[in-house]
PyMOL CGO cylinders between C-alpha atoms (Angstrom):
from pymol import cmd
from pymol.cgo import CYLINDER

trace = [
    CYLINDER, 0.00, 0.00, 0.00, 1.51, 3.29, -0.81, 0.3, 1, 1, 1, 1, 1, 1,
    CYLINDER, 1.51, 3.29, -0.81, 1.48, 6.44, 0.94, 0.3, 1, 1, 1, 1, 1, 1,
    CYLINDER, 1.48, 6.44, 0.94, -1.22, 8.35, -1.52, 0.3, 1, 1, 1, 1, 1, 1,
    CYLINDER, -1.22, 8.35, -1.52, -3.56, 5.31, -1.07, 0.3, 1, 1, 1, 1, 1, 1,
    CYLINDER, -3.56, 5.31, -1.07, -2.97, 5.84, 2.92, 0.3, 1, 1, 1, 1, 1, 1,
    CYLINDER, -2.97, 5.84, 2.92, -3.64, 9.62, 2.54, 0.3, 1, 1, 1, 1, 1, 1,
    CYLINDER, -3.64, 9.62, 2.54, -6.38, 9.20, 0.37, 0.3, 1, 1, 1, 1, 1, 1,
    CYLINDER, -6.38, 9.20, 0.37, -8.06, 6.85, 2.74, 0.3, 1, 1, 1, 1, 1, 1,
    CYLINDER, -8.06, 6.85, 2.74, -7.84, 9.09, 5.42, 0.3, 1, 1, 1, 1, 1, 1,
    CYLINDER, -7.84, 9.09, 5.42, -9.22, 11.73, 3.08, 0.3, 1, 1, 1, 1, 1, 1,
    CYLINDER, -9.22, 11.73, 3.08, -12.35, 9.93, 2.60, 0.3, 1, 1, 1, 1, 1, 1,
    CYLINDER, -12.35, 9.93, 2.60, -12.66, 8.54, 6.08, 0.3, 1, 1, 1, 1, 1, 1,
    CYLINDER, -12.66, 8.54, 6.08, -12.80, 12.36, 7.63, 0.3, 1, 1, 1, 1, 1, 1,
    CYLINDER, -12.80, 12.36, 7.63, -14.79, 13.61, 4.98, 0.3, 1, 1, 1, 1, 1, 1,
    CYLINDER, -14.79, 13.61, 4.98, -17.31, 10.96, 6.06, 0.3, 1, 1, 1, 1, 1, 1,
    CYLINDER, -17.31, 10.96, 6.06, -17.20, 11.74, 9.70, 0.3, 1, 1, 1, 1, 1, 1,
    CYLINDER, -17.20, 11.74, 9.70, -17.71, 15.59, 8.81, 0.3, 1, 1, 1, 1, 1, 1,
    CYLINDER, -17.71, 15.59, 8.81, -20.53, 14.58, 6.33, 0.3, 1, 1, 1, 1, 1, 1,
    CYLINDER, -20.53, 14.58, 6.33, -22.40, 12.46, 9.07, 0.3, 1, 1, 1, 1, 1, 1,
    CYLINDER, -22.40, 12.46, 9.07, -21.89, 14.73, 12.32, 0.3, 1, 1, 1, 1, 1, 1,
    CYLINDER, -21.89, 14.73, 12.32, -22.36, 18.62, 10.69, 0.3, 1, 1, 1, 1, 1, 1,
    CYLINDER, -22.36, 18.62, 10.69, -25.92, 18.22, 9.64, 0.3, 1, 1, 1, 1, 1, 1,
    CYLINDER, -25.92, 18.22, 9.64, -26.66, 17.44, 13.98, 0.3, 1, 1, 1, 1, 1, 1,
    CYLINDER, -26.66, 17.44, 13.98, -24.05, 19.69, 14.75, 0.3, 1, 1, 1, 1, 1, 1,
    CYLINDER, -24.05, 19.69, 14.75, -25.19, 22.68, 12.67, 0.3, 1, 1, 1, 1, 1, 1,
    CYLINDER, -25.19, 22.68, 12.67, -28.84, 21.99, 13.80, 0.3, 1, 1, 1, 1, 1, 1,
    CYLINDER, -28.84, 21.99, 13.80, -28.00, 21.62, 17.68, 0.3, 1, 1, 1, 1, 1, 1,
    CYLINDER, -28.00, 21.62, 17.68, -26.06, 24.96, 17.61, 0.3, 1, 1, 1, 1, 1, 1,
    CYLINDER, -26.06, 24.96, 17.61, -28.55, 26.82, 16.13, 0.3, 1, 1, 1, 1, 1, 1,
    CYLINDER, -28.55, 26.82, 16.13, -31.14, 25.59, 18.48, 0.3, 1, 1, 1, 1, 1, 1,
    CYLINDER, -31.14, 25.59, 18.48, -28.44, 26.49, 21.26, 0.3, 1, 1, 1, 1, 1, 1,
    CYLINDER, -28.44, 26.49, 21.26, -27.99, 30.12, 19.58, 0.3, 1, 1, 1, 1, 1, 1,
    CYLINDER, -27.99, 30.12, 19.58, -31.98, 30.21, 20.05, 0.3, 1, 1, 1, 1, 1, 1,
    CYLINDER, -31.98, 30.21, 20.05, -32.49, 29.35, 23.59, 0.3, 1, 1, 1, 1, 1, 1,
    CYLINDER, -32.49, 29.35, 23.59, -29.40, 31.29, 24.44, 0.3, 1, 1, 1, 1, 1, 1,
    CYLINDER, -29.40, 31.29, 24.44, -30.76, 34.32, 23.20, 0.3, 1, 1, 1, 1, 1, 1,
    CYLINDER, -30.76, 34.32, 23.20, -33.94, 33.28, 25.16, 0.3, 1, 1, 1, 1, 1, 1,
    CYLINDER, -33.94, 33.28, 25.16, -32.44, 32.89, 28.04, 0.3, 1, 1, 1, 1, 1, 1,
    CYLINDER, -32.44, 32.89, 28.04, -30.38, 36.50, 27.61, 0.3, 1, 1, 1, 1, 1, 1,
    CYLINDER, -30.38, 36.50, 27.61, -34.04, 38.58, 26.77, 0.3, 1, 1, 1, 1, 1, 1,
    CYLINDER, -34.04, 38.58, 26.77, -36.27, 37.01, 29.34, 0.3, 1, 1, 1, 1, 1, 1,
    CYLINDER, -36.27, 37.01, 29.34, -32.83, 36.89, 31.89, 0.3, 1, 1, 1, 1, 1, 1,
    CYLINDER, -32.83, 36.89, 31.89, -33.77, 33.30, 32.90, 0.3, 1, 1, 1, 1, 1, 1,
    CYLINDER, -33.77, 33.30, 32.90, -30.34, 31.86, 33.82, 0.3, 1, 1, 1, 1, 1, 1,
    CYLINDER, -30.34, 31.86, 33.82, -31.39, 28.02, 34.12, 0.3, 1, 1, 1, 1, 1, 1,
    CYLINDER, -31.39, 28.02, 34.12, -28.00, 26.05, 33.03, 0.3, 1, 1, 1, 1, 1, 1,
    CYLINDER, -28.00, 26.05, 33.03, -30.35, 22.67, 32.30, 0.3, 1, 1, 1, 1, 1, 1,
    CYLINDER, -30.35, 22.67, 32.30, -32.57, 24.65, 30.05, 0.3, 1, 1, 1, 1, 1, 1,
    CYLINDER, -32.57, 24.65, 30.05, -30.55, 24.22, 26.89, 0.3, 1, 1, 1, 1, 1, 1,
    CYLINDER, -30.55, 24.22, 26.89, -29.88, 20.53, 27.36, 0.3, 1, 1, 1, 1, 1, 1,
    CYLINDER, -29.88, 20.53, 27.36, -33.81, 19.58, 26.81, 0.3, 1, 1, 1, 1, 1, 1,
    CYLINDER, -33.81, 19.58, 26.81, -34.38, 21.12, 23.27, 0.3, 1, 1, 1, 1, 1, 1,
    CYLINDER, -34.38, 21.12, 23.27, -30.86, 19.91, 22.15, 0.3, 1, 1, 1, 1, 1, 1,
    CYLINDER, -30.86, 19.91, 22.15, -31.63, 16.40, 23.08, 0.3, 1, 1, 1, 1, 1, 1,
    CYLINDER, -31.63, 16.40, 23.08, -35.06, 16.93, 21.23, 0.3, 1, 1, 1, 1, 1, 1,
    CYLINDER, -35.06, 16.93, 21.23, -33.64, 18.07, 18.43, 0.3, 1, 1, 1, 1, 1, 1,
    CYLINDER, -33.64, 18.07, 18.43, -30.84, 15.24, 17.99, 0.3, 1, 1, 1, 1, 1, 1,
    CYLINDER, -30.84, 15.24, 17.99, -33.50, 12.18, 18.63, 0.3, 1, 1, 1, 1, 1, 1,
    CYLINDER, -33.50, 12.18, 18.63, -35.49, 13.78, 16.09, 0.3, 1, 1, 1, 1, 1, 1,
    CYLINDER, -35.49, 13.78, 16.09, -32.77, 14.40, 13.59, 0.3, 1, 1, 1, 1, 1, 1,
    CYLINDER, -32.77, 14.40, 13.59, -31.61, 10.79, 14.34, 0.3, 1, 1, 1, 1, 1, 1,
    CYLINDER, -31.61, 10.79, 14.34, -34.38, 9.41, 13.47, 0.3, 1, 1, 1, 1, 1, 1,
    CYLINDER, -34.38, 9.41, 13.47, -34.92, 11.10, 10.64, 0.3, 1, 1, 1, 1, 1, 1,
    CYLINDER, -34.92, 11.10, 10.64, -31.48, 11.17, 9.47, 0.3, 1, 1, 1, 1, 1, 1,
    CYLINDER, -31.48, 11.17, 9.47, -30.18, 7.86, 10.99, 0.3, 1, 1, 1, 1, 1, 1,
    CYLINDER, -30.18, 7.86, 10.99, -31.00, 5.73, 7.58, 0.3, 1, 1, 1, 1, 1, 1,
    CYLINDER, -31.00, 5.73, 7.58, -28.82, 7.28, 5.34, 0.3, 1, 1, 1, 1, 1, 1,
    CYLINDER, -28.82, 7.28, 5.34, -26.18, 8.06, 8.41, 0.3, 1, 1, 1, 1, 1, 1,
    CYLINDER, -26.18, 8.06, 8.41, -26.07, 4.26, 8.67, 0.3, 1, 1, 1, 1, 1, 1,
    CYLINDER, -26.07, 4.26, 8.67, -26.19, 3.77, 4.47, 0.3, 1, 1, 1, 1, 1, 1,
    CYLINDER, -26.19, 3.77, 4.47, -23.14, 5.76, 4.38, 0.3, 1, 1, 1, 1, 1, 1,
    CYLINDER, -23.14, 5.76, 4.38, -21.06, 3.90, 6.50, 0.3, 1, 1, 1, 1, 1, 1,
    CYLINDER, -21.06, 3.90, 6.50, -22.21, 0.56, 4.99, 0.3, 1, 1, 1, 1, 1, 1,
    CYLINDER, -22.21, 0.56, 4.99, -21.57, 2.11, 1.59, 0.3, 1, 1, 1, 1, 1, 1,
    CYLINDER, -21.57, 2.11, 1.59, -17.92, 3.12, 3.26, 0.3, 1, 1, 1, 1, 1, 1,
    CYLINDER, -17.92, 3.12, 3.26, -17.05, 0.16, 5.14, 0.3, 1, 1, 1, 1, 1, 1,
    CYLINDER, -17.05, 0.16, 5.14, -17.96, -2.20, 2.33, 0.3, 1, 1, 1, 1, 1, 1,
    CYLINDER, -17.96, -2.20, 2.33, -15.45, -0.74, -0.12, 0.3, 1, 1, 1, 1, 1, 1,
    CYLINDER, -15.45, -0.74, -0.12, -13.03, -0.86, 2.34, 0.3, 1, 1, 1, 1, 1, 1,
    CYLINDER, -13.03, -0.86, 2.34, -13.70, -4.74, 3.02, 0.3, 1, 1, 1, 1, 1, 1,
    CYLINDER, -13.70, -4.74, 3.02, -13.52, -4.94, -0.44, 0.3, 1, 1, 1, 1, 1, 1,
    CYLINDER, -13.52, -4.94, -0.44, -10.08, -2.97, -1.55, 0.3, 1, 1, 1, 1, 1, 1,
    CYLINDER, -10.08, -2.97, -1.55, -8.46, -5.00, 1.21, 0.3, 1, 1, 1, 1, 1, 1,
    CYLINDER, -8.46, -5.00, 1.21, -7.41, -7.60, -0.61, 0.3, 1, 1, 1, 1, 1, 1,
    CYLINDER, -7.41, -7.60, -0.61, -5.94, -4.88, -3.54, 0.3, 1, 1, 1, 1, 1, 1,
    CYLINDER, -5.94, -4.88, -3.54, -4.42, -2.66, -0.43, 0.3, 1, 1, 1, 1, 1, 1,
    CYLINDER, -4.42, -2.66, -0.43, -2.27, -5.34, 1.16, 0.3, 1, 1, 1, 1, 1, 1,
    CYLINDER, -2.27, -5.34, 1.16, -0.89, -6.38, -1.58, 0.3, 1, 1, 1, 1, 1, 1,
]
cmd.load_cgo(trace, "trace")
């Protein structure tokens, strides 16, 4: 296996991980921004308050998202089962 194989494989295995966790990410910080500005014009200071619609929002986007999270890495991990074979050589 030679080094651009090795750096390409890492390529695609972070672009992956950034494919699967920004869409969650993105939508838990801007429900975050939202109760944070909330919090700052009603001057509630509750520290747990942000935690409930965060966890709302990621079950919701896992289930909604979780099929083609999980297609992805079947897609991924089965090509990499695959090449084996050519990469060890």
């Amino acid at each position: 296996m030679h080094e651009t194989e090795v750096l390409e494989l890492a390529r695609r295995s972070i672009v992956l991980a950034l494919q699967l966790t920004m869409p969650i990410l993105i939508v838990t910080l801007i429900i975050g921004v939202i109760v944070s500005l909330f919090q700052a014009v009603t001057q509630i200071q509750e520290q747990t308050l942000t935690f409930v619609p965060k966890i709302l929002v990621f079950v919701i986007a896992i289930v909604f998202l979780g099929p083609w999270m999980l297609q992805s890495m079947v897609v991924f991990t089965s090509g990499l089962f695959n090449g084996l074979p050519r990469m060890i050589h």
